[in-house]
C-alpha positions as CSV (number, residue, x, y, z in Angstrom):
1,X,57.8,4.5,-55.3
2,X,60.0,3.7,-57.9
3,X,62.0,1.0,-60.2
4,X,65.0,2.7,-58.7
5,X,63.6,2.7,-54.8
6,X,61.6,-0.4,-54.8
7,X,63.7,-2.8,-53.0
8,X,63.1,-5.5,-50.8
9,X,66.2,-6.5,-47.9
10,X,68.1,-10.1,-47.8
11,X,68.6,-11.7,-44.9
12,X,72.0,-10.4,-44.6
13,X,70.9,-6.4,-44.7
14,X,71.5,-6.1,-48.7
15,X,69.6,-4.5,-50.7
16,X,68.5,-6.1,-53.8
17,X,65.9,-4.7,-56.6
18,X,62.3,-6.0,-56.9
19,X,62.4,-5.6,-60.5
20,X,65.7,-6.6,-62.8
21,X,66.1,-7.7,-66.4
22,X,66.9,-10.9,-67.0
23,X,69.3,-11.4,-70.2
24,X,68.4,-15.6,-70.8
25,X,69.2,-15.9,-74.3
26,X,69.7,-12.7,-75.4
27,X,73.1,-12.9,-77.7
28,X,76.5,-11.5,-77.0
29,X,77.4,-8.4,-78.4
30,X,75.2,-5.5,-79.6
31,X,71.8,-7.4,-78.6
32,X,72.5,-7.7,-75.0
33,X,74.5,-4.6,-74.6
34,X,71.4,-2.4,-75.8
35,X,68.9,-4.2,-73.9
36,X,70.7,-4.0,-71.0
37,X,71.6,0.0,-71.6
38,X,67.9,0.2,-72.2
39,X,67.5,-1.4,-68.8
40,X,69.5,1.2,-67.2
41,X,68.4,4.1,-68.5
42,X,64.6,2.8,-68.0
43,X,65.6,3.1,-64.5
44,X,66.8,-0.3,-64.2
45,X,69.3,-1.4,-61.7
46,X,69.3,-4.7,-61.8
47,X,70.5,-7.5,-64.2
48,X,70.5,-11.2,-64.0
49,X,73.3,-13.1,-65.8
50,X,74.9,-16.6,-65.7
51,X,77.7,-18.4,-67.3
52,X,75.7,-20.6,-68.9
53,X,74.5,-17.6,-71.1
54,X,77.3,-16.9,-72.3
55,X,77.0,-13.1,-72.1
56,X,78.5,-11.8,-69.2
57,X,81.5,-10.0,-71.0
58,X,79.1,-8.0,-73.0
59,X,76.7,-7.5,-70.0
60,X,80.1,-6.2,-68.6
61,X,80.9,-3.8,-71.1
62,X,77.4,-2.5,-70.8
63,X,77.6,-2.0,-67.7
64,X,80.8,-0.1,-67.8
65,X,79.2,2.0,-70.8
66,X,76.2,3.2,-68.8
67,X,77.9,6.0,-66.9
68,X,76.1,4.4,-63.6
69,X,78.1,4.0,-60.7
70,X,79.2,0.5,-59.7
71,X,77.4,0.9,-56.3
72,X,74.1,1.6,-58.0
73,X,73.7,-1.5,-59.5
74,X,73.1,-5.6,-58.3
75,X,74.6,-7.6,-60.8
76,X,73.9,-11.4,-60.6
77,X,75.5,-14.6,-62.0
78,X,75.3,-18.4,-62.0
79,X,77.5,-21.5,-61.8
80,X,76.4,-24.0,-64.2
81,X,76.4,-27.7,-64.0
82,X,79.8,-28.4,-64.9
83,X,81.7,-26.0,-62.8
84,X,80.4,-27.8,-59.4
85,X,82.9,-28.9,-56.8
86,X,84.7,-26.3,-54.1
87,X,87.8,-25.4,-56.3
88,X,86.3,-25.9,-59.8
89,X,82.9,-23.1,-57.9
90,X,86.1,-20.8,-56.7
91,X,87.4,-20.9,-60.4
92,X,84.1,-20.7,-62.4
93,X,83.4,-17.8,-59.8
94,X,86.8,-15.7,-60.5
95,X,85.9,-16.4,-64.6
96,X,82.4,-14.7,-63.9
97,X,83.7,-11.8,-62.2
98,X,86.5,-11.1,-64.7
99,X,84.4,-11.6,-67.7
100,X,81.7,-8.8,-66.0
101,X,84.7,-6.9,-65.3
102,X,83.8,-6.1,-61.4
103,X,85.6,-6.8,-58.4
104,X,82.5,-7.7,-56.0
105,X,79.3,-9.5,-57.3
106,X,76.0,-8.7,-55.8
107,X,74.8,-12.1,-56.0
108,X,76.3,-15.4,-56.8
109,X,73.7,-18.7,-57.7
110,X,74.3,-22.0,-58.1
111,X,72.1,-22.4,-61.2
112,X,70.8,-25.6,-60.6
113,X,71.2,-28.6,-57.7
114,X,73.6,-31.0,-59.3
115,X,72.6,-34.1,-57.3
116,X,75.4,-35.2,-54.8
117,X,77.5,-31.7,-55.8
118,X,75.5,-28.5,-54.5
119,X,76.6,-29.1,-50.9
120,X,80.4,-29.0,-51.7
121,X,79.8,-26.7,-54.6
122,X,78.1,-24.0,-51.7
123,X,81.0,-24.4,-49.0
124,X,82.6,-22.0,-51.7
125,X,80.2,-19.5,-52.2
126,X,80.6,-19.3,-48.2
127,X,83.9,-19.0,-48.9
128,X,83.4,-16.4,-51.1
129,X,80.7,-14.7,-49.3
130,X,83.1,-14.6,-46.2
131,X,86.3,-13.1,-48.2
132,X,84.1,-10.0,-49.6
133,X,84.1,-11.6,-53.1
134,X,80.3,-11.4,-53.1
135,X,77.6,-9.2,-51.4
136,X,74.4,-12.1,-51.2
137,X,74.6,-16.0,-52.3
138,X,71.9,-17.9,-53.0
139,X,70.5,-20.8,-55.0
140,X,68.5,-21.1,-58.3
141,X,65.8,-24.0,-59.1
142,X,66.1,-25.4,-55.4
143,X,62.6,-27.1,-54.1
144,X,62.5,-27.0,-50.3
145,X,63.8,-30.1,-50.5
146,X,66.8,-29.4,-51.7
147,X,67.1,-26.4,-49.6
148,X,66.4,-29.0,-46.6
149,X,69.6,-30.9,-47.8
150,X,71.8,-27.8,-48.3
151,X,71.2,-26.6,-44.7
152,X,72.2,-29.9,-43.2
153,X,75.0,-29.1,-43.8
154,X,75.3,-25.1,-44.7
155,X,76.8,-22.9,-42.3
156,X,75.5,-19.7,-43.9
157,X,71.0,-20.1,-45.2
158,X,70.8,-18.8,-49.4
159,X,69.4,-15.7,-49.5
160,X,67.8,-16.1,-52.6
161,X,66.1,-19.3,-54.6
162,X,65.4,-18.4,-58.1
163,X,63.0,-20.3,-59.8
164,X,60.0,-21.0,-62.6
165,X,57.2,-18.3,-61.1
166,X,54.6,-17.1,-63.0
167,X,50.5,-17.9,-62.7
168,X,50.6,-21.2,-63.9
169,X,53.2,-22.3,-61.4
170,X,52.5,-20.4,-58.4
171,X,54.5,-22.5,-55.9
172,X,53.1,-21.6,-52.7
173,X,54.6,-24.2,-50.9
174,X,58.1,-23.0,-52.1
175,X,57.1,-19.0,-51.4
176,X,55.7,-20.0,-47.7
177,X,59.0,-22.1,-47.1
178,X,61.4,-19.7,-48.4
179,X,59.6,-16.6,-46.3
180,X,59.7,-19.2,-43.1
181,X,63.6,-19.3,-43.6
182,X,64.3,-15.6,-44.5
183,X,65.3,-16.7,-48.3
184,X,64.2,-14.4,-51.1
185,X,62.2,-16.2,-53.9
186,X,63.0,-14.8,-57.3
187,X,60.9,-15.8,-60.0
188,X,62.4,-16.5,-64.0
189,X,59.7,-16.6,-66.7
190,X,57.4,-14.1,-65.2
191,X,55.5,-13.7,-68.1
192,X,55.4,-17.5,-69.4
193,X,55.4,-17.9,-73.0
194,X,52.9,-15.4,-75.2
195,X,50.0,-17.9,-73.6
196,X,49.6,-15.5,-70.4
197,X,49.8,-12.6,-71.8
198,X,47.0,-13.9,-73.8
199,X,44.6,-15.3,-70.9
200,X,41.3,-13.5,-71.1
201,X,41.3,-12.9,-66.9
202,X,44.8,-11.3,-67.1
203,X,43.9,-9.3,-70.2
204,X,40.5,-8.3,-68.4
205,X,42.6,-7.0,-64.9
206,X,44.9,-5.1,-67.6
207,X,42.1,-3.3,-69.1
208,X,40.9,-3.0,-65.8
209,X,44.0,-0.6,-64.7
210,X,44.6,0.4,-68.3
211,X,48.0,-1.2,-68.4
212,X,49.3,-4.4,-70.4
213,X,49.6,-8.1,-69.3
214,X,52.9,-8.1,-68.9
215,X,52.4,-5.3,-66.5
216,X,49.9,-7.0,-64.6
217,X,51.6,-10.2,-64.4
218,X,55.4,-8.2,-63.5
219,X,52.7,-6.6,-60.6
220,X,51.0,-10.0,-59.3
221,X,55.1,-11.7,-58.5
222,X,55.5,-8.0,-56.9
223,X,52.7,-8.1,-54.7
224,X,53.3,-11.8,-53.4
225,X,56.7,-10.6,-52.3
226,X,58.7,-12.3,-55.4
227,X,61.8,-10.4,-57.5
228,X,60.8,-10.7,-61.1
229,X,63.4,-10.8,-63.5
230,X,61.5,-10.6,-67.0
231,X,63.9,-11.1,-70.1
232,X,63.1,-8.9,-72.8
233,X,65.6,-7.8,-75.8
234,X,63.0,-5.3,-77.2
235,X,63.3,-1.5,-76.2
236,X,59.7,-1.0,-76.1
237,X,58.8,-3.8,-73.7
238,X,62.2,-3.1,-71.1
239,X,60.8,0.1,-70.5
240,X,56.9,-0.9,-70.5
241,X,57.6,-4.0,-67.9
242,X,59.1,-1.4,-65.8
243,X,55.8,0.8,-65.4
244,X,54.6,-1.8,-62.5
245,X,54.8,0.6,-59.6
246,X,52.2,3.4,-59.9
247,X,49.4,0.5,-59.6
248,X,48.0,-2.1,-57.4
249,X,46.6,-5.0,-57.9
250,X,43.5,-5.5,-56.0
251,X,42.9,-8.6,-53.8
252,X,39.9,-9.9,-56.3
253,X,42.2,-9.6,-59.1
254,X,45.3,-11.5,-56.9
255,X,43.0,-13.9,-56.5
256,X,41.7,-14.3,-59.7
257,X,45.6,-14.5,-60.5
258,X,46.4,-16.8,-58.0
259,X,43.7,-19.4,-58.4
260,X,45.3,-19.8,-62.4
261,X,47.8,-22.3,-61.1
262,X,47.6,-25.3,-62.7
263,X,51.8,-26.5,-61.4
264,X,52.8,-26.2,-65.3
265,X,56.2,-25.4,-65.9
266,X,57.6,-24.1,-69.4
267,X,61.0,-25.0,-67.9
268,X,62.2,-28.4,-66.7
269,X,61.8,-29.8,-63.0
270,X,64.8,-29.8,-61.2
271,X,64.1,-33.7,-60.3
272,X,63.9,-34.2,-64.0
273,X,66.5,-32.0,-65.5
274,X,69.1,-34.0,-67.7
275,X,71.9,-33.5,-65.0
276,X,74.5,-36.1,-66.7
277,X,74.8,-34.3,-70.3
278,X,75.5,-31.0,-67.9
279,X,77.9,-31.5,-66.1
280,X,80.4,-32.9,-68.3
C-alpha cells in the first residue's frame, strides 16, 4: 500500500486520503505553493486548507501547477467564525471555491462550533452537499456534544470531525462516538509541538522500526483509524512524514502510545475558545 492507495471511505461512498498535508500557517505565496508541490509530487493527494489561513488562492495555483488531474486530488476548506449563518456559509463557501480555483470541493468544514450558529450555518453545507457544490461535509473541533446538538436537527450526519489528535490527547471517547455514527475523525497537530517527537517511548518505537518520530506518531493516528493531516513547510520532512505505509506499529508499541494520554491540548477547547472576538 501506498500514500496514493491508502484511503479510507466516508459515509457517503467518497473516497478520502488517510494521509494529507495540512497548510496551518504556512504563508501565501512561494511558501505554501512549494510545500504543497512537494506534497504532490511525494505522492500526496490530499491538502487541508481553510479561509481562516488565508492561503487558498496560492494553494489554488499550486494545485493547478502540479500537472495532477483535478479528480486525483481531495481538497478541503473551512468556514471560519465570522462567516456563520445560511447565506453569509453559501457566500464564504462560493469565496473558498473561487479563490482555490475549482468548481467542486472535496470537503467543506465548519471550522469551529460557533455557539447558537453551527446548526443554521450546516443547513447550507446541506445545501451545498445536495446541489453538487461539494463531494463530503463535515465539522472541525466538534465534541460529541456538539455533534449531539447538530443532529437534532441535521438532515444529512458530518462525515468528518477534525480535531486536536495526537498522544497527549487521544480522545477515545470522541473516536468511539464518531466510529458509532459513521463520522470520520481527522486529527490536526499529529505530531504536537517538538515535545513528542522528543518523548523517550516514541523515540525508542522509532529506533525500534528504524524510522523517525514523526513517522511513528503519522503511523499510531493511522492505525487507530484517524486521517492525519501533519503541516510541514519543509521539503525534507513532506516527503519523510509520508514514508508511514511500509510499517506497522505493533500492539505493545500502540499501547505504549496510547497509554501517553494525559487530555493536554496545544490548541484551545472548543468550550473555551474566544468565540466573540471571532466572529465579528
Amino acid at each position: 500500500m501506498s500514500i496514493q492507495t491508502s484511503v479510507t471511505t466516508l459515509a457517503n461512498g467518497v473516497k478520502m486520503p488517510w494521509l494529507g498535508l495540512g497548510v496551518y500557517q504556512a504563508e501565501k505565496g512561494e511558501e505554501v505553493k512549494n510545500a504543497v508541490l512537494t506534497a504532490v509530487q511525494a505522492g500526496y493527494r490530499s491538502i487541508d486548507t481553510a479561509s481562516f489561513y488565508d492561503n487558498e488562492e496560492s494553494v489554488g495555483e499550486a494545485i493547478q501547477e502540479s500537472g495532477v488531474p483535478r479528480d486525483e486530488l481531495f481538497i478541503t476548506t473551512k468556514l471560519w467564525n465570522n462567516e456563520h449563518g445560511f447565506d453569509e456559509a453559501l457566500e464564504a463557501f462560493e469565496r473558498s471555491r473561487k479563490k482555490l480555483g475549482v468548481d467542486v470541493v472535496d470537503l467543506y468544514l465548519i471550522h469551529w462550533p460557533v455557539p447558537g450558529k453551527f446548526k443554521e450555518t450546516w443547513g447550507a453545507l446541506e445545501k451545498l452537499y445536495k446541489d453538487g457544490k461539494v463531494r463530503a461535509i463535515g465539522v472541525s473541533n466538534f465534541t460529541d456534544q456538539h455533534l449531539e446538538e447538530l443532529l437534532k436537527t441535521a438532515e444529512i450526519t458530518p462525515m468528518v470531525n477534525q480535531v486536536e489528535f495526537h498522544p497527549r490527547l487521544f480522545q477515545k471517547a470522541l473516536l468511539e462516538y464518531c466510529q458509532s455514527h459513521d463520522i470520520q475523525l481527522e486529527g490536526w497537530r499529529p505530531l504536537g509541538k517538538g515535545d513528542l517527537l522528543d518523548h523517550d517511548a516514541v523515540k525508542e518505537i522509532a529506533d525500534k522500526h528504524g524510522k523517525t518520530p514523526a513517522q511513528v506518531l503519522v503511523r499510531w493516528a493511522l492505525q487507530n483509524k484517524v486521517v492525519s493531516i501533519p503541516k510541514s513547510v519543509t521539503a525534507e520532512r513532506i516527503r519523510s512524514n509520508a514514508e508511514v505505509f511500509d510499517f506497522e506499529l505493533d500492539t505493545k508499541d500502540m499501547d505504549t502510545i496510547n497509554g501517553m494520554n494525559e487530555n493536554a491540548r496545544y490548541g484551545l477547547h472548543p468550550d473555551e475558545f474566544d468565540y466573540a472576538s471571532t466572529t465579528k
